[in-house]
N, C-alpha and C positions, 0 to 999 in steps of 0.2 A: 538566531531567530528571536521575534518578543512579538509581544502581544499585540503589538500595533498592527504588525504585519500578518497577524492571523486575523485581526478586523477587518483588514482591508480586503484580506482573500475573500472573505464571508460576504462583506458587501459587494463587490463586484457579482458575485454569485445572485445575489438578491435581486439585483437590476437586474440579471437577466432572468429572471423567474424561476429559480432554480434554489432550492430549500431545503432539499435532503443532501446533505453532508457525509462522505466517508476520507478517512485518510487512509493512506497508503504508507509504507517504510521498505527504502529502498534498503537492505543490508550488505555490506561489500565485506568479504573477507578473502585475503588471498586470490584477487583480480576474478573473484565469482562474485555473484548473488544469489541471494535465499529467494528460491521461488515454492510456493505452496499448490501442491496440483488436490483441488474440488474434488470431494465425493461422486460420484459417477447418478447419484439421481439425486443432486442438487442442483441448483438453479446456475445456468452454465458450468454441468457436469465436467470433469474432468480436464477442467482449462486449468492450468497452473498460472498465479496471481503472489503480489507481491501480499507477504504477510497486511492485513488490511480491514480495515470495518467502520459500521454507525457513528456518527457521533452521536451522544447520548444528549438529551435534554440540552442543560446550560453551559455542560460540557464546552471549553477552548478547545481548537486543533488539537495542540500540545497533547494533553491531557485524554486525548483519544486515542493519540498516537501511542503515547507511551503504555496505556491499559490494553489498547487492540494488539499489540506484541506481545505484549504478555498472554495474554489470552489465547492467544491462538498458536505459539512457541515458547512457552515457558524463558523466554530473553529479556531483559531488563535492557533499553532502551539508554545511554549514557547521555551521548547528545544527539541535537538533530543538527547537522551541519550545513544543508541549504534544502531551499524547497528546490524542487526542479519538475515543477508544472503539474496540469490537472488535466484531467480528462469526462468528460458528461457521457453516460450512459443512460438507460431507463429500468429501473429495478425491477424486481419479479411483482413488483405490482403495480410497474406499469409506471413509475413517478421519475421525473428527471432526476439525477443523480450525477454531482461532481464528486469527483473524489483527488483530493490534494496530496499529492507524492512529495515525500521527504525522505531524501539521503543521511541517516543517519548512524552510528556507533554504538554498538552495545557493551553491556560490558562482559568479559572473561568469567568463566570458561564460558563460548557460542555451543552448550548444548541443548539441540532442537528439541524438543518433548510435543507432538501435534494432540489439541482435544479436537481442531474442527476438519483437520483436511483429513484426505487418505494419506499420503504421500509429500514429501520436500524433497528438493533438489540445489545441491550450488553449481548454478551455470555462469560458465565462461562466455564470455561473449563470441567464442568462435563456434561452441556449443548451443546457444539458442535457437536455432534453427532446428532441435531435434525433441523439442519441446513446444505443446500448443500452448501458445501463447496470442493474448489480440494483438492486432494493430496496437492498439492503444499502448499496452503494457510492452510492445517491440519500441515505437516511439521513447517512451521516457529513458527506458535502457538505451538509446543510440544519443541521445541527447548528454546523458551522464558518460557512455565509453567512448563517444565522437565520431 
């Protein structure tokens, strides 16, 4: 990925009236994903979601991506290996919201430590079905295991 290509994400965004920014990081270890299940009286309680957040100020994707993993899994981010799509929702205040999914590698030891969620899970894609998850975050996961 490089920077051109997080321009062009962002402007695409812009033409369609859409200016709040979150990334996504999809993490695969051992044919699972890290999925993070929401505190039960936060805003979409108890959905489990891919590690994920704001982008800040002047903040690039990258650079959100790599902080919001950290942040919310104590995982240090290695590479990001391809985008694989976004999704528009409307935030708890009401504002369009895309948020750009990236498949990416962290590095060793993958130990979870959570400060924002209750709970994580690595789901198998034969297992997703036993976890609420949206549409949306079912979508990019079938897109990535086919």
């Amino acid at each position: 990925m490089n920077i051109e290509t997080y321009k062009m994400l962002i402007e695409e965004a812009k033409k369609q009236n859409i200016n709040r920014y979150v990334v996504g990081a999809i993490i695969e270890k051992d044919s699972s994903v890290l999925l993070l299940k929401r505190s039960k009286d936060d805003f979409m309680g108890g959905i489990y979601e891919f590690p994920s957040g704001k982008v800040e100020g002047k903040e690039d994707l990258e650079a959100a991506l790599f902080r919001e993993v950290k942040e919310e899994t104590d995982l240090k981010v290695k590479d990001i290996i391809r985008y694989l799509g976004h999704f528009d929702y409307k935030s708890k205040s009401g504002k369009k919201t895309r948020q750009f999914n990236f498949l990416v590698t962290i590095n060793e030891p993958a130990k979870v430590r959570l400060s924002e969620h209750e709970d994580f899970a690595w789901v198998k894609k034969d297992q997703l079905q036993n976890y609420a998850v949206t549409n949306s975050v079912k979508n990019i996961l079938y897109s990535l295991w086919g």
